[in-house]
PDBQT receptor file of N, H, CA, C and O in Angstrom, charges set to zero:
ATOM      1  N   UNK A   1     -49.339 -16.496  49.209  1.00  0.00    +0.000 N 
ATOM      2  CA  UNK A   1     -49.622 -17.210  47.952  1.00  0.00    +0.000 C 
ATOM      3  C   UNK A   1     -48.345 -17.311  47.123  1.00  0.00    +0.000 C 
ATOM      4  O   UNK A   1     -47.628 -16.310  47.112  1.00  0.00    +0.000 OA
ATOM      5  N   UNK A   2     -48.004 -18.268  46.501  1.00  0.00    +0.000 N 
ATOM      6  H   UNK A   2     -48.586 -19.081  46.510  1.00  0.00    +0.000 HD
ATOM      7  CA  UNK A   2     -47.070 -18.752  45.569  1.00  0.00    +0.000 C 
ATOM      8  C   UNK A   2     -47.513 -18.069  44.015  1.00  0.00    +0.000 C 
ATOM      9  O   UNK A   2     -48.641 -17.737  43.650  1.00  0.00    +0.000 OA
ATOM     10  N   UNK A   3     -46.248 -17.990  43.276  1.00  0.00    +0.000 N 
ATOM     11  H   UNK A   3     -45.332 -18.260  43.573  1.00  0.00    +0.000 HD
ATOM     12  CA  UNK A   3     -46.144 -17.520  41.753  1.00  0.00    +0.000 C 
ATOM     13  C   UNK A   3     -47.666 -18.582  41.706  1.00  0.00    +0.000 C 
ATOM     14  O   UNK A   3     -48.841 -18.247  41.550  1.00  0.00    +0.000 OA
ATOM     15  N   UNK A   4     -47.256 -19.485  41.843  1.00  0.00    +0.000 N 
ATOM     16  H   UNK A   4     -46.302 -19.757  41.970  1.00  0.00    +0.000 HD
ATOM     17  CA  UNK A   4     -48.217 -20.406  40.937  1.00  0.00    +0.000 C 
ATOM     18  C   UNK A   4     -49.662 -20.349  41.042  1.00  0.00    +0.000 C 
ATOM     19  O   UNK A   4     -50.459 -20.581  40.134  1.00  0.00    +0.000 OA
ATOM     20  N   UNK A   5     -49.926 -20.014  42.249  1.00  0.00    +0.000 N 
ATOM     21  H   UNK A   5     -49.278 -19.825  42.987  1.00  0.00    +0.000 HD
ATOM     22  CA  UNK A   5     -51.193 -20.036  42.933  1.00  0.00    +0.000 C 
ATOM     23  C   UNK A   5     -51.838 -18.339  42.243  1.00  0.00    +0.000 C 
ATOM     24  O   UNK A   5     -52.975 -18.051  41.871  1.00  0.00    +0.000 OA
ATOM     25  N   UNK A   6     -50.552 -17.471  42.290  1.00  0.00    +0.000 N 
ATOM     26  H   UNK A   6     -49.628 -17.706  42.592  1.00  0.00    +0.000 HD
ATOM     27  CA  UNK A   6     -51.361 -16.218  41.703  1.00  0.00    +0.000 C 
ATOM     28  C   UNK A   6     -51.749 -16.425  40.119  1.00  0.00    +0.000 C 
ATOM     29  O   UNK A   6     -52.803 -16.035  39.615  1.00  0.00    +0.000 OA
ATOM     30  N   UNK A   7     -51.007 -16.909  39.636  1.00  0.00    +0.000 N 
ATOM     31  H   UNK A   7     -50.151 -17.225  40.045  1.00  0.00    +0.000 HD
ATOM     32  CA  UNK A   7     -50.916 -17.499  37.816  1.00  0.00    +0.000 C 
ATOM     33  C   UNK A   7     -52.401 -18.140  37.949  1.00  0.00    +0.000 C 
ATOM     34  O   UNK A   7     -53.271 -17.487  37.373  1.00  0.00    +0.000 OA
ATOM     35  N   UNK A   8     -52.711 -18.988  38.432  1.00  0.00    +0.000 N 
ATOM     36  H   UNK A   8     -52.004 -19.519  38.901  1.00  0.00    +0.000 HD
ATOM     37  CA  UNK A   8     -53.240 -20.319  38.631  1.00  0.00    +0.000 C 
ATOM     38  C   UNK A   8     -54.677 -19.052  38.782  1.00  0.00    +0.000 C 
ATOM     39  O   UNK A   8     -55.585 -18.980  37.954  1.00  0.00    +0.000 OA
ATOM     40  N   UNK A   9     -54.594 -18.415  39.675  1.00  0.00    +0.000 N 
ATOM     41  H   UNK A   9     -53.857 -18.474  40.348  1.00  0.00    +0.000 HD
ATOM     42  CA  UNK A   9     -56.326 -17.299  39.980  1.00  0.00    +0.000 C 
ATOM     43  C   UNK A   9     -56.215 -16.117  38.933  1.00  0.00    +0.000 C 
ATOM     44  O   UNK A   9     -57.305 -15.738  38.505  1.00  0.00    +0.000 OA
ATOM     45  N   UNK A  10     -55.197 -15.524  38.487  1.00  0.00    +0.000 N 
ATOM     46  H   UNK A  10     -54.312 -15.832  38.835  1.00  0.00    +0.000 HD
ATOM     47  CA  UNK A  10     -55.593 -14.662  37.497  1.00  0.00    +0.000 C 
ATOM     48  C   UNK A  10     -56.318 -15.630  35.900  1.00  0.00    +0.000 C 
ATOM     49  O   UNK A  10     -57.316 -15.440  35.203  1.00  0.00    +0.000 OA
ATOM     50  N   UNK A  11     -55.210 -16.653  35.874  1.00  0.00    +0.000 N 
ATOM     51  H   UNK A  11     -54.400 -16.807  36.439  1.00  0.00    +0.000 HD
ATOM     52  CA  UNK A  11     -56.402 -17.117  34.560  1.00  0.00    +0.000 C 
ATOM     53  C   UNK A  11     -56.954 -17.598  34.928  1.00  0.00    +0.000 C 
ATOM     54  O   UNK A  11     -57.302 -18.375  34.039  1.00  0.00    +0.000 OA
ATOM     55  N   UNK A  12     -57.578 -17.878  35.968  1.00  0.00    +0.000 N 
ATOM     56  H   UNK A  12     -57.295 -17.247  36.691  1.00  0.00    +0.000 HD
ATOM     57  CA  UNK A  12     -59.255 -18.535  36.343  1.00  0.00    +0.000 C 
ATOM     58  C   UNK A  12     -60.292 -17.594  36.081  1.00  0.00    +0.000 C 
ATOM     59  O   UNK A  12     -61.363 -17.681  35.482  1.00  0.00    +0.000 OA
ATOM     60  N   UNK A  13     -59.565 -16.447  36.826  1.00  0.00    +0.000 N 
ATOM     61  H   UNK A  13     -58.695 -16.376  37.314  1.00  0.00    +0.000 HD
ATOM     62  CA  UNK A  13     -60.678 -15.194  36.132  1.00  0.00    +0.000 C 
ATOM     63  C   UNK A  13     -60.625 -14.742  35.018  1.00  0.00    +0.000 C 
ATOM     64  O   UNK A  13     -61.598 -14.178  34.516  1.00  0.00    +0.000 OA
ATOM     65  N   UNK A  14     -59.495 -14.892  34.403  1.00  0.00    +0.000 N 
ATOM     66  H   UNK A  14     -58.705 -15.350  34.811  1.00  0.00    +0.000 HD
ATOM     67  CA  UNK A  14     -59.630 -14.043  32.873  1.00  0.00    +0.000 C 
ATOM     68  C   UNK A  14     -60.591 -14.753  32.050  1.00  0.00    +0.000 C 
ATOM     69  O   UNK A  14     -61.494 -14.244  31.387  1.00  0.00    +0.000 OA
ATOM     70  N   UNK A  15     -60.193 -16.446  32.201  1.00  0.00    +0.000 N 
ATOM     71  H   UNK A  15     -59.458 -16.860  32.739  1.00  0.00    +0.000 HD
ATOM     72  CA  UNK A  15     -61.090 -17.194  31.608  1.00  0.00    +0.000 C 
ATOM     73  C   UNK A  15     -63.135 -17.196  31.962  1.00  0.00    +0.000 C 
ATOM     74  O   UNK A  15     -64.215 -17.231  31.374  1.00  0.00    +0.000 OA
ATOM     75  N   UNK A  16     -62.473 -17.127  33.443  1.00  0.00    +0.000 N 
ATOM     76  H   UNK A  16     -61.595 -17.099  33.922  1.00  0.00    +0.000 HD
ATOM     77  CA  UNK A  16     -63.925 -16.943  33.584  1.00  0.00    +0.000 C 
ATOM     78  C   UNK A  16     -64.888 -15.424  32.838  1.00  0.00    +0.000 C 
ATOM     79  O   UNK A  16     -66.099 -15.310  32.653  1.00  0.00    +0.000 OA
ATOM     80  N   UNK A  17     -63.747 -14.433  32.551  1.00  0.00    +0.000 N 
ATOM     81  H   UNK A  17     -62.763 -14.526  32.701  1.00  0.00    +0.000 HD
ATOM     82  CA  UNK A  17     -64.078 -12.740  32.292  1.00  0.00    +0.000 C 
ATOM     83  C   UNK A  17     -64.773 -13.441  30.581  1.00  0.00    +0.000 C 
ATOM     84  O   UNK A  17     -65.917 -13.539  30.136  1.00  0.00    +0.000 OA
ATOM     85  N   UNK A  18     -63.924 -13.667  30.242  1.00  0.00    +0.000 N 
ATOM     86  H   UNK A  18     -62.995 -13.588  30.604  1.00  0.00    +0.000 HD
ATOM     87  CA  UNK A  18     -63.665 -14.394  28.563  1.00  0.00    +0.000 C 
ATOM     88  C   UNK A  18     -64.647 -15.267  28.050  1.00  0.00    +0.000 C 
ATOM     89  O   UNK A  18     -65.257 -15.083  26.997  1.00  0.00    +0.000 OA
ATOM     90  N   UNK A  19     -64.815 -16.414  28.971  1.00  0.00    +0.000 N 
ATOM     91  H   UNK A  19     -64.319 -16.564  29.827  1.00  0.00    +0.000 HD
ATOM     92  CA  UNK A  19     -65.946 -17.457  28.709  1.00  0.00    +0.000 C 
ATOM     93  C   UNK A  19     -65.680 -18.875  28.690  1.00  0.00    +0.000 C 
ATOM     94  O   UNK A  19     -66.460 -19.815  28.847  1.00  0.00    +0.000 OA
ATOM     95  N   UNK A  20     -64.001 -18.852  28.393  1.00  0.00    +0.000 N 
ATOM     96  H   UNK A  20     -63.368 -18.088  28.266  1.00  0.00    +0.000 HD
ATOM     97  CA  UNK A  20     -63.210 -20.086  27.910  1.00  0.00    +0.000 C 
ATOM     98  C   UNK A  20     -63.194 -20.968  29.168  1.00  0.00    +0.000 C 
ATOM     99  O   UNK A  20     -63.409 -20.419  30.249  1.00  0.00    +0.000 OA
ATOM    100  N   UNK A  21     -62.948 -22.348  29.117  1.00  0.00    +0.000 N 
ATOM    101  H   UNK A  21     -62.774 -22.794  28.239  1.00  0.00    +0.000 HD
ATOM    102  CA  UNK A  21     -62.938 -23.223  30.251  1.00  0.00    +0.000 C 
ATOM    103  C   UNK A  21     -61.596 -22.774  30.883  1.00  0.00    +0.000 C 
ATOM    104  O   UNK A  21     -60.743 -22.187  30.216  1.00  0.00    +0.000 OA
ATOM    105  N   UNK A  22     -61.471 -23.015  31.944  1.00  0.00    +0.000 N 
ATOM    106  H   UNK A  22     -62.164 -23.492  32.485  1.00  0.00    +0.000 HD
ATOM    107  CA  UNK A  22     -60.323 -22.794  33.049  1.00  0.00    +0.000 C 
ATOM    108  C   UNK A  22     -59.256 -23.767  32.412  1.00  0.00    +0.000 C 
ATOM    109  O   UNK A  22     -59.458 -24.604  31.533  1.00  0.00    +0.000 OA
ATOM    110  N   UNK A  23     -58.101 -23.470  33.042  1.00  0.00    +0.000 N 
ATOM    111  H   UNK A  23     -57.937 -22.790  33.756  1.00  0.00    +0.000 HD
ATOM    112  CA  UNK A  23     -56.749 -24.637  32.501  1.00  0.00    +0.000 C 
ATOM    113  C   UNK A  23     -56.208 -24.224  33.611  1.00  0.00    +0.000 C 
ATOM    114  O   UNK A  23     -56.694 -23.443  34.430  1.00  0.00    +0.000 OA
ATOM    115  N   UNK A  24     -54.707 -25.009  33.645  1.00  0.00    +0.000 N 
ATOM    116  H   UNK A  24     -54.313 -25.644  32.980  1.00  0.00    +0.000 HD
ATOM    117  CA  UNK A  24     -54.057 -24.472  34.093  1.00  0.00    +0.000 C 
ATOM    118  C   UNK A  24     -52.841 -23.596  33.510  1.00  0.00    +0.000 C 
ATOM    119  O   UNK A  24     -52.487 -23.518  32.334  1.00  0.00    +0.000 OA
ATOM    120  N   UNK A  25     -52.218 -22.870  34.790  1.00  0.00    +0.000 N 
ATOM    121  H   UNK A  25     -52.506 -22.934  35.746  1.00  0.00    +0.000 HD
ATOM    122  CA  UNK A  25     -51.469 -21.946  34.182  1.00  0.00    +0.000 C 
ATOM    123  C   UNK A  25     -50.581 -22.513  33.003  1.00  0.00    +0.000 C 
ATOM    124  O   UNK A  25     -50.532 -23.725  32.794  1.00  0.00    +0.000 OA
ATOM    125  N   UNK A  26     -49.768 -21.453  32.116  1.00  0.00    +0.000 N 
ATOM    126  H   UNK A  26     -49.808 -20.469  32.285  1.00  0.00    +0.000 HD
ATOM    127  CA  UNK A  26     -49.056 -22.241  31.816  1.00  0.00    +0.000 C 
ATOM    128  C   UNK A  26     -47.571 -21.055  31.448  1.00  0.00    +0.000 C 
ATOM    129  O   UNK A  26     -47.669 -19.839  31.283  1.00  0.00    +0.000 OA
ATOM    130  N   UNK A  27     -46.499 -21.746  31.409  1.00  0.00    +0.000 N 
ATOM    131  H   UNK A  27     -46.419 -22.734  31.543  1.00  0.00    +0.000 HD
ATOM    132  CA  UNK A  27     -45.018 -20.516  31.682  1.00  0.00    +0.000 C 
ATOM    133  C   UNK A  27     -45.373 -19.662  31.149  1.00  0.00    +0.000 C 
ATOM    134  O   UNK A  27     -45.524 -18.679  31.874  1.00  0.00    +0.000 OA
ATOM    135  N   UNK A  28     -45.672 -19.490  29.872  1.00  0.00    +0.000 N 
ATOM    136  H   UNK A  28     -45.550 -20.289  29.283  1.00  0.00    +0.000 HD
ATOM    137  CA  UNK A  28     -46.407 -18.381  29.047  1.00  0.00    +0.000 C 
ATOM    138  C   UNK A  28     -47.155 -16.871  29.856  1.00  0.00    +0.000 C 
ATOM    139  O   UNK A  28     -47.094 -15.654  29.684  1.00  0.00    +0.000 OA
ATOM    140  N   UNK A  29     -47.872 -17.854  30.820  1.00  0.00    +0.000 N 
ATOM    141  H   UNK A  29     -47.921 -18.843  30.959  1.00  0.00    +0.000 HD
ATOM    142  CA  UNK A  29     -49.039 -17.037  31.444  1.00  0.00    +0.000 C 
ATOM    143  C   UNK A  29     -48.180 -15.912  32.610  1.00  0.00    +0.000 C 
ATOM    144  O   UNK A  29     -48.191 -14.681  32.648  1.00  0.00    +0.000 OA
ATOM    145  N   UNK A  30     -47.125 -17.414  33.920  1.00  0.00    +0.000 N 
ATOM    146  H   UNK A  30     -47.116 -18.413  33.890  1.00  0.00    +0.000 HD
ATOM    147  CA  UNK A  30     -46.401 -16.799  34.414  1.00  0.00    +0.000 C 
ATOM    148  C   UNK A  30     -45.600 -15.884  33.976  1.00  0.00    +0.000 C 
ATOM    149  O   UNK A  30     -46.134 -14.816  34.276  1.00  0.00    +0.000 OA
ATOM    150  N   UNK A  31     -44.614 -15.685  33.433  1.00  0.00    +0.000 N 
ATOM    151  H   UNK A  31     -44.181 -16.553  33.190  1.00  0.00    +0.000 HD
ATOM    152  CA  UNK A  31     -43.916 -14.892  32.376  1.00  0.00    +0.000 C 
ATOM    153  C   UNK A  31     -44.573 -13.530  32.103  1.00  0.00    +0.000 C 
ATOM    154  O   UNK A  31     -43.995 -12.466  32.325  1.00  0.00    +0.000 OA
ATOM    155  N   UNK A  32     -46.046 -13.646  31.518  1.00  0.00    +0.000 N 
ATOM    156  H   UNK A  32     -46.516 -14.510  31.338  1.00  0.00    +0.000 HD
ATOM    157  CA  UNK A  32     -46.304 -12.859  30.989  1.00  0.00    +0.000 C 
ATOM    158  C   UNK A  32     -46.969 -11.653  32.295  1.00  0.00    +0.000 C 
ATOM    159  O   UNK A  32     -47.198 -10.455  32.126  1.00  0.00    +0.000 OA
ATOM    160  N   UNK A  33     -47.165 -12.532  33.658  1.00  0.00    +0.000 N 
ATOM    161  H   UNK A  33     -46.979 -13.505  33.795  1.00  0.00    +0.000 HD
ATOM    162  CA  UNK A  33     -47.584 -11.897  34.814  1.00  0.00    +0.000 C 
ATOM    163  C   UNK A  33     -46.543 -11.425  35.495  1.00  0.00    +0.000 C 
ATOM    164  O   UNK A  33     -46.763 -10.800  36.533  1.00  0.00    +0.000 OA
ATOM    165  N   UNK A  34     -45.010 -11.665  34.972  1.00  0.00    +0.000 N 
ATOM    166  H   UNK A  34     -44.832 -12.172  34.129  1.00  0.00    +0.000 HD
ATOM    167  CA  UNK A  34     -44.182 -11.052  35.708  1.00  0.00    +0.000 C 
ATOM    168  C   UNK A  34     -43.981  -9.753  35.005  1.00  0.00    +0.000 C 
ATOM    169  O   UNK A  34     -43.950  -8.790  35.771  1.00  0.00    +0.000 OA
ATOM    170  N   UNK A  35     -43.818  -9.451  33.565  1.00  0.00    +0.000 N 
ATOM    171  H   UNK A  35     -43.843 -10.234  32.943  1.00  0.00    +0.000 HD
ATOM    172  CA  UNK A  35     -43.662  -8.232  32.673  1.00  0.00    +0.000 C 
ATOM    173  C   UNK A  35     -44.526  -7.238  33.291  1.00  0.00    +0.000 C 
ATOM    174  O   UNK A  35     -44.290  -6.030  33.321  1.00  0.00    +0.000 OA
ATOM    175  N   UNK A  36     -45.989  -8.081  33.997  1.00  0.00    +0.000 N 
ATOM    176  H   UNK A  36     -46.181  -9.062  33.972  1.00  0.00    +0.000 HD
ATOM    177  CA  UNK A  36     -46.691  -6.878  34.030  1.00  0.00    +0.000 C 
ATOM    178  C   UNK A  36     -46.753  -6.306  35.690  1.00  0.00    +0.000 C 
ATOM    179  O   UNK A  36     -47.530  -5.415  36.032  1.00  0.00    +0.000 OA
ATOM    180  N   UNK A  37     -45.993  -6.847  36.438  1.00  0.00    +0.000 N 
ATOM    181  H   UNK A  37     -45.362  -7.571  36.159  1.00  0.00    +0.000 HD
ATOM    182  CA  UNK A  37     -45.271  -6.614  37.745  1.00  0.00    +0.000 C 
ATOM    183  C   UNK A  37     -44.619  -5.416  37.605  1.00  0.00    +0.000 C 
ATOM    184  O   UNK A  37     -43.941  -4.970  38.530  1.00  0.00    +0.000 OA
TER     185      UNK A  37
């Protein structure tokens, strides 16, 4: 799987955890999934 593709399924689920409609990722998100690497 690609950065993008992992970005792309963690906020699918967070959103889905949350309630909010899905999006797509966005640098913000990546970024913020690498800090927590």
């Amino acid at each position: 799987m690609s950065m993008k593709d992992v970005g792309a399924l963690i906020c699918k689920t967070l959103f889905a955890l949350i309630g909010h409609p899905p999006r797509l990722p966005q640098v913000e998100d990546l970024e913020s999934f690498e800090a927590l690497r």
